[in-house]
C-alpha positions as a Markdown table, in Angstrom:
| # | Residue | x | y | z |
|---|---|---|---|---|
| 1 | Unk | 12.8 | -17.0 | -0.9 |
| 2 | Unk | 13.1 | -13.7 | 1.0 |
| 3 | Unk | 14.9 | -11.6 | -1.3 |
| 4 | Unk | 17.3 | -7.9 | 0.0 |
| 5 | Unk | 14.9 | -5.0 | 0.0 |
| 6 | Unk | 16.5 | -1.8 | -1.3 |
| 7 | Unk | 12.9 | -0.1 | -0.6 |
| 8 | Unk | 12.7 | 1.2 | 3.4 |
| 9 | Unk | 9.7 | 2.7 | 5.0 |
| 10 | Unk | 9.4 | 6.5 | 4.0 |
| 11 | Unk | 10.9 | 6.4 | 0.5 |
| 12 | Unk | 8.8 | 7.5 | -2.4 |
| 13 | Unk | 8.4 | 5.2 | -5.0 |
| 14 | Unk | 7.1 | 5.1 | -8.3 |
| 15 | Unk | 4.4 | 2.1 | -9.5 |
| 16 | Unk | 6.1 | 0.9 | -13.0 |
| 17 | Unk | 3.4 | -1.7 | -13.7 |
| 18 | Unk | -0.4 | -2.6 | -12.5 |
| 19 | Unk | -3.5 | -0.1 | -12.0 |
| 20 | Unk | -1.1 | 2.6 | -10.4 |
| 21 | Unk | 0.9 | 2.7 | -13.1 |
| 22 | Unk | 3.2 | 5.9 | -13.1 |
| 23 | Unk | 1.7 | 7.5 | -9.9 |
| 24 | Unk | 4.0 | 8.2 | -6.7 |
| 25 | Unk | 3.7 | 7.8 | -3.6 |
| 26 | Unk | 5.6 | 6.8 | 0.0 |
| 27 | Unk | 6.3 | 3.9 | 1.8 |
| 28 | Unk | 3.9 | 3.3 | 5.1 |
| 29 | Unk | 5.2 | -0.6 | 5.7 |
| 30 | Unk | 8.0 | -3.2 | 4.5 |
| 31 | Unk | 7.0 | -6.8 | 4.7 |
| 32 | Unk | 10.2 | -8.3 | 3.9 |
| 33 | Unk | 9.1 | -11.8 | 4.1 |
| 34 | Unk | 6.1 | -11.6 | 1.9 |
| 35 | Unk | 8.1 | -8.8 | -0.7 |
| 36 | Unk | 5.5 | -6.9 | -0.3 |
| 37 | Unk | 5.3 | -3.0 | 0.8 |
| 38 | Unk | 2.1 | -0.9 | 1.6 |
| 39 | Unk | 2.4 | 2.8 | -0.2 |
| 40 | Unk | 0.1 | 5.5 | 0.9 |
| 41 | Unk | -2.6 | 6.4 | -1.0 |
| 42 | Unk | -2.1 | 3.6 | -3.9 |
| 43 | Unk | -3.7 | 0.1 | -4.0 |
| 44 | Unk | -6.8 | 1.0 | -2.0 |
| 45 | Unk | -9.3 | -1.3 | -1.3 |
| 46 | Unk | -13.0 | -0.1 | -0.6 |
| 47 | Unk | -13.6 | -2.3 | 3.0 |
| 48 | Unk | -17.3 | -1.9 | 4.8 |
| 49 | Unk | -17.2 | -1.2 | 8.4 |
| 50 | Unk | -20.0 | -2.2 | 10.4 |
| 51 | Unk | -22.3 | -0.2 | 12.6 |
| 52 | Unk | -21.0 | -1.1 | 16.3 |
| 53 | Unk | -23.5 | 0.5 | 18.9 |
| 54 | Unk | -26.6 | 2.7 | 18.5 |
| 55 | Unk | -24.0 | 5.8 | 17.9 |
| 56 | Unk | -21.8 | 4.8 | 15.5 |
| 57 | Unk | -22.7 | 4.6 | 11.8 |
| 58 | Unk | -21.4 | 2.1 | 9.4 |
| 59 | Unk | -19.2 | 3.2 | 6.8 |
| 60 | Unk | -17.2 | 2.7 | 3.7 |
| 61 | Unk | -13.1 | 3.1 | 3.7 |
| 62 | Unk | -10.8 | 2.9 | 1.7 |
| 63 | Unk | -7.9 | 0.8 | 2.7 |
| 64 | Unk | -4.5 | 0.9 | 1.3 |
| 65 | Unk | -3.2 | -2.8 | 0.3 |
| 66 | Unk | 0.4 | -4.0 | 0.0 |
| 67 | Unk | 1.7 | -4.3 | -3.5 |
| 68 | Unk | 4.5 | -6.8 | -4.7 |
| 69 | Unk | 8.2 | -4.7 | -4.6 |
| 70 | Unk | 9.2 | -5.4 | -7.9 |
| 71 | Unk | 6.4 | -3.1 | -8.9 |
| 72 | Unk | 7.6 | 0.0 | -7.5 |
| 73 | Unk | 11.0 | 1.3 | -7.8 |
| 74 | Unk | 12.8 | 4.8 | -5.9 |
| 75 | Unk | 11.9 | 7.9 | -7.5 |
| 76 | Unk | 13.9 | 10.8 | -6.7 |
C-alpha cells in the first residue's frame, strides 16, 4: 500500500529509530512506492568495487542505502 509522503528530496531529517539513531542528515532520493528514502551520509553500506583494466585499482565504498520513512521524521 503506497502510503502520502510528507518527506521530499532535500529536507533534513532526523533517524528516530535503528543504527542512526538521533543523527541528521538530508534527503538524496524518495522511493514512494517502496516508502523508502536514501539520506546522505546515513545507512552506508561498505560495497567492493572490482579492479576493471590494468589502471584502475579495486576499491572499497561506502554506499548510502535507503531506509524505511517511518524512521526518519523533519527536523527543523
Amino acid at each position: 500500500m503506497i502510503q502520502k509522503i510528507k518527506i521530499k528530496k532535500g529536507d533534513v531529517v532526523k533517524v528516530v529509530t535503528g543504527d542512526d539513531k538521533g543523527k541528521t542528515g538530508k534527503v538524496l532520493k524518495v522511493l514512494p512506492s517502496r516508502n523508502r528514502a536514501v539520506v546522505e551520509g546515513l545507512n552506508t553500506m561498505k560495497k567492493h568495487r572490482r579492479a576493471r583494466r590494468t589502471s584502475e585499482k579495486g576499491e572499497i565504498v561506502s554506499v548510502a542505502m535507503p531506509m524505511h520513512i517511518s524512521n526518519l521524521k523533519l527536523d527543523k
